[in-house]
N, C-alpha and C positions, 0 to 999 in steps of 0.2 A: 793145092787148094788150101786155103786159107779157112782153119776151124776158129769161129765164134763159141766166147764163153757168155753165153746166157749169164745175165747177174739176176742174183734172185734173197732171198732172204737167207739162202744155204751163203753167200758169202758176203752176210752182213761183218762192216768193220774191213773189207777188203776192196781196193781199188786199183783197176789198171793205170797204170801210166806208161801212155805213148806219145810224148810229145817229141816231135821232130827237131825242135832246138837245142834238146839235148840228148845226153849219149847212151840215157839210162831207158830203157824198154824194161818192163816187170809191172811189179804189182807191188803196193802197200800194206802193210796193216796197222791199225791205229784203233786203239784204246785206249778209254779216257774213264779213269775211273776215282775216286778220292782227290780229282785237284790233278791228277799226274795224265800222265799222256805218254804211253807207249808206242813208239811208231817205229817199224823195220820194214825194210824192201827188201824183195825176192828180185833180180835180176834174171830176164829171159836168157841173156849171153851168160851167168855164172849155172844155170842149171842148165844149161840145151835148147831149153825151148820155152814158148809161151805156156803151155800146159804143166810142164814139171815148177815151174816159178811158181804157178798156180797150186801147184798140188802140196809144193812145200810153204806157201803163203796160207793153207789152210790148216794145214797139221801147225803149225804154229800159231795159229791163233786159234786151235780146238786144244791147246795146248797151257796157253797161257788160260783160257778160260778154266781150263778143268782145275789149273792148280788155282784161280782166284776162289770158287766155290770152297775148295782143301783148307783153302788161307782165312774160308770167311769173317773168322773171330779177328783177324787182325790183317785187313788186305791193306789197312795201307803200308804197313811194314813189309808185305810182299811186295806190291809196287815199287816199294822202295829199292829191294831187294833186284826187281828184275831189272829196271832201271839203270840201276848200276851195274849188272853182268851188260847189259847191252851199250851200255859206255865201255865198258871194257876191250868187248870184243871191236868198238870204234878203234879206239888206240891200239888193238893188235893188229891191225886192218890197216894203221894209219904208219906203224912199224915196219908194214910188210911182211908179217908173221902171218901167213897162208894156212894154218892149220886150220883143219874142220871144225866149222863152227857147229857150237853147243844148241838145243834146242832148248827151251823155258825148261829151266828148275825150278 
């Protein structure tokens, strides 16, 4: 049986994507804040399932919020800041360096 996630204001800033043209099943997150725009996907096939993509698509974006509040004197130097670790982790990803990835600092 096939579990539905109710979308609700609990996973504002997070979006499924299941389009059959391509190969990616998971979920989004995208935050857009000072001009910048933070966007990562949780894949259903790199955690197991529809629910764990889900559940690591929320801890990281209760994540990134909590440190934007931390940051608030100067968020867009955090943005800036995350940005760039999540470019990073692209190019370790694009290397084939399979190490677990970091969640928001």
């Amino acid at each position: 049986m096939h579990k539905q996630i109710v979308m609700s204001k609990k996973n504002k800033n997070i979006t499924r994507y299941t389009y059959e043209s391509t190969d990616f099943l998971g979920w989004r997150v995208s935050i857009q804040r000072c001009g910048r725009i933070i966007t990562r996907y949780f894949s259903d096939l790199q955690y197991g399932s529809e629910e764990e993509s889900y559940r690591h698509a929320v801890d990281y974006r209760d994540s990134v919020f909590s440190q934007m509040a931390h940051h608030r004197q100067d968020l867009s130097a955090y943005m800036d800041e995350e940005l760039a670790h999540l470019q990073d982790l692209l190019r370790r990803k694009e290397k084939g360096d399979d190490t677990t990835e970091e969640m928001a600092h």
